[in-house]
Structure formats: C-alpha cells, structure tokens
N, C-alpha and C positions, 0 to 999 in steps of 0.2 A: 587519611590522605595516602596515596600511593606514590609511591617513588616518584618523583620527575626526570631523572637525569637515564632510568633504561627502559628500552623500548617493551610495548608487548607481544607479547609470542603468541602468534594467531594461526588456528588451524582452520585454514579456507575449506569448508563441503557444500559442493555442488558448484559445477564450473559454468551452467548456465548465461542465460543474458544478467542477472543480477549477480550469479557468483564471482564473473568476471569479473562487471565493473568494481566491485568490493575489492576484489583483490587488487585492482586496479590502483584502487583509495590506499590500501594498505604499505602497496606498495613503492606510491609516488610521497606518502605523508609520512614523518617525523614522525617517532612515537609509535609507532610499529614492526614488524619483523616477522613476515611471513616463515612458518617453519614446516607445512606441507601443505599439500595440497588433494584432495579426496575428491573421485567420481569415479563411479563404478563402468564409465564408457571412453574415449575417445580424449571427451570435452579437457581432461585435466592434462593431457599432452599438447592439445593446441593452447590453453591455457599457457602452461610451463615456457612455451617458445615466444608468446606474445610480449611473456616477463621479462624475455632474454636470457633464458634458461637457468639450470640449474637448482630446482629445488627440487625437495625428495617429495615423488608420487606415489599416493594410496590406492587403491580399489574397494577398502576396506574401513570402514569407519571405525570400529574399534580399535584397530590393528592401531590404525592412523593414532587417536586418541592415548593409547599407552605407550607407543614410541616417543610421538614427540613432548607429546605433558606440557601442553601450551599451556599459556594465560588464559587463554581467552580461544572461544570459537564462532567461527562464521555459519550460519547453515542456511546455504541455500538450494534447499533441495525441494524436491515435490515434498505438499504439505502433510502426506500421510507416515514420512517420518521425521516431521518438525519434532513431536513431543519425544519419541525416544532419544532420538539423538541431542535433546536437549537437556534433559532429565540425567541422562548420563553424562553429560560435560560439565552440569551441576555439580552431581555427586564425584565429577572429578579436579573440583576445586577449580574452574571455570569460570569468568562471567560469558555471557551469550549477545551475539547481537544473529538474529531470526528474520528472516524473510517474515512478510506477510503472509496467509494469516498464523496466529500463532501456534494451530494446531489444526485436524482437522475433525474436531467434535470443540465442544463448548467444556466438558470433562475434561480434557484432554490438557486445553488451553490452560483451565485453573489449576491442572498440575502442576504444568510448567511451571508458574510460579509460584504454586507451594513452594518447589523447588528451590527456584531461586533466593527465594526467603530465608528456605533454612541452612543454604549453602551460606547466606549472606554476601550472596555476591548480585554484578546487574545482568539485569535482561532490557536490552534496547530492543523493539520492534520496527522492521521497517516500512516506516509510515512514513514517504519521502517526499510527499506534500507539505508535511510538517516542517519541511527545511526550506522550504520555497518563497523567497519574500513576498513574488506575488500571488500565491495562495494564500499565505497570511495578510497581505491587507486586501484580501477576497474577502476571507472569513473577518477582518477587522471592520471592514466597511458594512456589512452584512449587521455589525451590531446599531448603524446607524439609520437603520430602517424601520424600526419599532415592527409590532406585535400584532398579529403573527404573522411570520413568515411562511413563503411559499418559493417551495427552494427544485428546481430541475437540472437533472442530471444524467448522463449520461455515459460511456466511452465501449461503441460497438469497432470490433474489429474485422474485417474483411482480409482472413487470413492466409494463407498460403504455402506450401514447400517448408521451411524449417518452421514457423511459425504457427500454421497448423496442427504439424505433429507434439509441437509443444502446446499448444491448445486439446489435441486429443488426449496426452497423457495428463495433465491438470485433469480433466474430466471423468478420469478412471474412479478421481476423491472427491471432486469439487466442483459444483457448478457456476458458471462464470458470475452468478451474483454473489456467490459467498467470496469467490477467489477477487475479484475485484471491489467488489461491494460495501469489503471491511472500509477501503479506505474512502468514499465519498459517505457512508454511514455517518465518518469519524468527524468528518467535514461540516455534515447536515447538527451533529451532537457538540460542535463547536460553535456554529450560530448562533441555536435555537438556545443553548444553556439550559437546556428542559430535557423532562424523561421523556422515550418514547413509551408511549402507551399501546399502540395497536398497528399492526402491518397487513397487510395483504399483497400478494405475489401472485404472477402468472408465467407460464415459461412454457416452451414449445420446443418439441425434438426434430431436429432438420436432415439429420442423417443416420444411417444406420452404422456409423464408422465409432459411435460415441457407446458406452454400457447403456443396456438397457435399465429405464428407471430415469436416467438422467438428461437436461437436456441443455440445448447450446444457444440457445435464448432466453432469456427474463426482464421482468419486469417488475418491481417492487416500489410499494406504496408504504409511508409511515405518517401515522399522527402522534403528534407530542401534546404534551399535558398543557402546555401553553396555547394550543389549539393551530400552532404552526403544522403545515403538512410536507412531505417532499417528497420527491420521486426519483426512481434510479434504473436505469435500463444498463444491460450488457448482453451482445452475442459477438462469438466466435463462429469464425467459420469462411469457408468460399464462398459462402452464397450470401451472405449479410451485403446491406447495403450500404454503401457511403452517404448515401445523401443524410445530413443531419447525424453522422456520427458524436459530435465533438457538440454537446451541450454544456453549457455551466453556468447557470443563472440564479439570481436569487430577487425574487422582491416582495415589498412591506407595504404599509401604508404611506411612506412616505418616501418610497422610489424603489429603485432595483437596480441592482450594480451584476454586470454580465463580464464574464469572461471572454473577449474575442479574439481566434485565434485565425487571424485571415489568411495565414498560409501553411501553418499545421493543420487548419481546417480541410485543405485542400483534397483534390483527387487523389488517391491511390497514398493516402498517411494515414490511414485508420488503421495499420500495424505496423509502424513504427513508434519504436519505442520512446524516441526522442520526444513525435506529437504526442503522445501520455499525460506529461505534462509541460510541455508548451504551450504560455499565455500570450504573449504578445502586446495584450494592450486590454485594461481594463474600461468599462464604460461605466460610468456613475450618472446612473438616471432621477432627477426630481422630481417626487409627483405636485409640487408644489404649481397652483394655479394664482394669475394675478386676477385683477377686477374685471377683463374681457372672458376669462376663462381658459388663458392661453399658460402653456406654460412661464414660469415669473424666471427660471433658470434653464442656459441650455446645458446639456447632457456635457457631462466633462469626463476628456479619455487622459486616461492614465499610464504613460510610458513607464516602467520600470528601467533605470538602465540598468540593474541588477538581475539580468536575464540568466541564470545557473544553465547549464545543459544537465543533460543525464548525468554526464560522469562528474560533473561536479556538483551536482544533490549528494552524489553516493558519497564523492568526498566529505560534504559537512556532514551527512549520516554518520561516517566513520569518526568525523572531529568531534563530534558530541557522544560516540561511544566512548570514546579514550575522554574527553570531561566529565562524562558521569564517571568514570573510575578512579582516575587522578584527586577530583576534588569530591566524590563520596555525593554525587547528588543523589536526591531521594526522588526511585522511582516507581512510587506508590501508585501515584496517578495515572503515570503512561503506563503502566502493566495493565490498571484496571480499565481504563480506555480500551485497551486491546484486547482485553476477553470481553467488555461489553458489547464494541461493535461487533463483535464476530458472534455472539450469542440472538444480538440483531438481525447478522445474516442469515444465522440457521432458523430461525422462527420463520424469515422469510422463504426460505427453502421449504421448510413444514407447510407455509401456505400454498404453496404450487404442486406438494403433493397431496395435498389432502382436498384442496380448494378452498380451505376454511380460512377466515381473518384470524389471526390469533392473537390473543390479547397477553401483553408482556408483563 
C-alpha cells in the first residue's frame, strides 16, 4: 500500500492534445503534484501558462527525469519513443501511466513490461474508452446478444491545420489502424471473450505528404475462434470523407445494440477530439419476432446521464492511475490486453503490406 496522506510527483512528457489534458487531471486532482514538464517544441510553454504558470520546463527528457526524480511519469509523446522513455522511468524507480499504443513494435511493447515487472512498479495504458460508462454498458450489453457476433466500427478523420500535422507526424511510425486501432481491437476482445484467430487488412496512400511505404487509410477484418467477426476502418487526412465517419455497432442473434451519436455524428466533428468518444444515446435492438412475424419488442434507447467529456475520461484515467498505486492493484491483465491488441494491430499492418491474411 502506498502512502495516502502525499501527493505523487509526476513528470508530464509530451504536451500534446493528450499531454495536456493529463496534465490538466494532475493538476485539478488530489493526489498529485506536477514537478516538470518536457517537450522538445513550443507545446510545454503554452502548456505551463494554461496551468497558471510556474512550473520548471524541459526540452530534454533525461535531463527532466534526473532533476526532478518524480514518482511517477506521463509519456505522451509520439509512439516511437514510448518504449525508451518508458523503460528508463522504470529503471528509475518510476510507475508509468503511457499514451496509446504502448510501443511502437510488438517487441517493444513486451519490454515495456518486462520492465515494469522487474521494476515492480505499475504501468496504466491509455485506453480511455475503458473509463467511459457508456462504452462499458456498450461492451456490457454486447454480452447479451449470444454467438457470434458481428461487430463494425469505425473513426475516420477529415483533418486539417494542427491536426493534420499531427496526423502526419504519427505516420512517420504508425499507421492510423495500429495508432487507433489498439483501442476498438480492445473493444471487439471484450465482447467476443474469444482469441482472434485470423486478420486481413487493406489500406491506401492518399498523399505524397506521408513516408513512403505507409498509408493514411485502412481497413481491417478479424475472425475469432468463437466464429464472431469484426471490422475496423480509420483514415486521416483532408481529403477523407465525413459521411459515415462515426460507426459503433455490434449485433448477435438475438439483436444489436448501436452506439448513436446524433450530434457528434454531425458535419465538420470527424476531428474533434471531443466526438472520439461521444455517445449520446445507446440503441438496444431485439431480434425477437412475435406469431405475425413482427417484432414482439420495440428498440429501447438508452440515455446515460453519465456523459464524461474528454477531460474528464482523462481525469478518471488519472484517478485509477493513483488507485492502482495506492491500493497495489494487479496489473497483469491490462498490460497484457495492451500488448495483445497492439500485436493485433501489427498483424493487420503485415496484412496491407503483404496482401496476405495472416493467421495469429
């Protein structure tokens, strides 16, 4: 059990849309105590002024890490130095809470929590659907639909000005089905409670502004051993289309429960980060027929008044980082959840460059 009564010393990296709001969490919640803040551009000055100033700025990640000798560290940075600067905040008596995904190889990933392991300390991932009530009685209702399911999904972004560039630089590592992908993977492996067995992917290059090799569309197919199947689309870019961005559906034999998001849905919010995850109103469909043949139930929609925004996902993200360390939860399962799906996503990647199904 860890202290209750002082705060932990958190070394914020990467001041991005997600470093922010972290920091944001850290530094509105009990139980925290921002002690620097790291980015190697701009982002960590506007960061520092948005806090109401005064905390000490890095450019430098190590630097950062042996000045201040936090408790604990943030990293949200681009995913291709998730594992070092994780791996080092380990070995410097650290727990970690990590942007998605957790690395950006599948190697990479089971590092990281070697690490963690031997450091004995935790590694949260941010998998912020995971705190969302109505993604969890998404995925709760989803178990009332018997076998197999058939699950569609989506989240294409039509991006622009800062969000573009931050869509080109993710793509320098990562193509938008691994960088997104982890987490409706995670989604689809909480329904079904079955292995995936076989993937196939497709993806397409829409500009010449991205590395060559890589591309700013996909499309990815999974079967699970329960004979459930699902599907997952994501592009960035100016030129993607809005219409039909914002899928989330799932149905069984005995109905399909849909996520509808009627005004996150809308025009020009396919990159906003808010419509991400904004549900609005769940639909719970019966496949159930009376003796005419009609349905015996009508479709019942589901208000949550439990509607979180962005920054307050990110706040229970933080509240169950500081509960895993306080009360010593075992984070066996969410690590390996998080190198699975992400091992998920590269297979699918494998399949879009090779053309071949790959079997897992």
């Amino acid at each position: 059990m860890s202290d209750q009564s002082t705060s932990l010393r958190v070394l914020v990296v990467g001041c991005g849309n997600m470093g922010s709001s972290h920091a944001q969490a850290y530094h509105r919640l009990d139980g925290f105590e921002i002690c620097g803040i790291v980015s190697t551009g701009k982002s960590k000055e506007v960061l520092n002024e948005k806090l109401g100033g005064g905390f000490t700025l890095f450019s430098d990640f190590e630097e950062a890490l042996e000045q201040t000798k936090p408790d604990a560290v943030c990293i949200s940075t681009y995913p291709d130095t998730h594992e070092a600067f994780a791996v080092k905040s380990f070995e410097a008596g650290c727990h970690v809470f990590i942007e998605k995904p957790v690395a950006d190889s599948v190697a990479g990933a089971e590092r990281v929590v070697e690490a963690a392991v031997k450091a004995g300390k935790k590694l949260v991932v941010g998998y912020i659907l995971r705190h969302h009530p109505s993604w969890e009685k998404f995925v709760g209702l989803s178990h009332e639909l018997g076998k197999p399911l058939v699950m569609r999904m989506n989240l294409n972004q039509q991006s622009e000005t800062t969000m573009w560039t931050l869509h080109r630089n993710l793509m320098k590592s990562l193509s938008p089905i691994v960088d997104c992908g982890v987490h409706y993977i995670d989604v689809m492996c909480q329904m079904t409670r079955s292995k995936p067995v076989q993937v196939y992917a497709i993806g397409a290059r829409l500009t010449d502004e991205i590395p060559a090799g890589n591309y700013n569309y996909g499309q990815l197919q999974i079967r699970f051993a329960d004979g459930s199947v699902g599907w997952y689309e994501a592009g960035w870019g100016p030129m993607i289309s809005e219409t039909a961005f914002f899928v989330k559906d799932v149905f069984g034999p005995k109905g399909s429960v849909s996520i509808v998001a009627k005004e996150a849905g809308g025009a020009g919010k396919s990159s906003s980060i808010e419509a991400h995850t904004k549900t609005e109103s769940i639909r719970f469909h019966h496949a159930d027929l009376d003796a005419s043949e009609r349905f015996a139930k009508p479709d019942e929609w589901i208000n949550l008044e439990d509607e979180p925004d962005h920054q307050e996902l990110c706040n229970r993200e933080q509240r169950y980082f500081l509960k895993s360390i306080r009360e010593d939860i075992d984070l066996t399962d969410h690590m390996q959840d998080a190198v699975n799906s992400l091992r998920i996503a590269f297979a699918c990647d494998e399949s879009v460059r090779t053309g071949q199904v790959v079997i897992l």
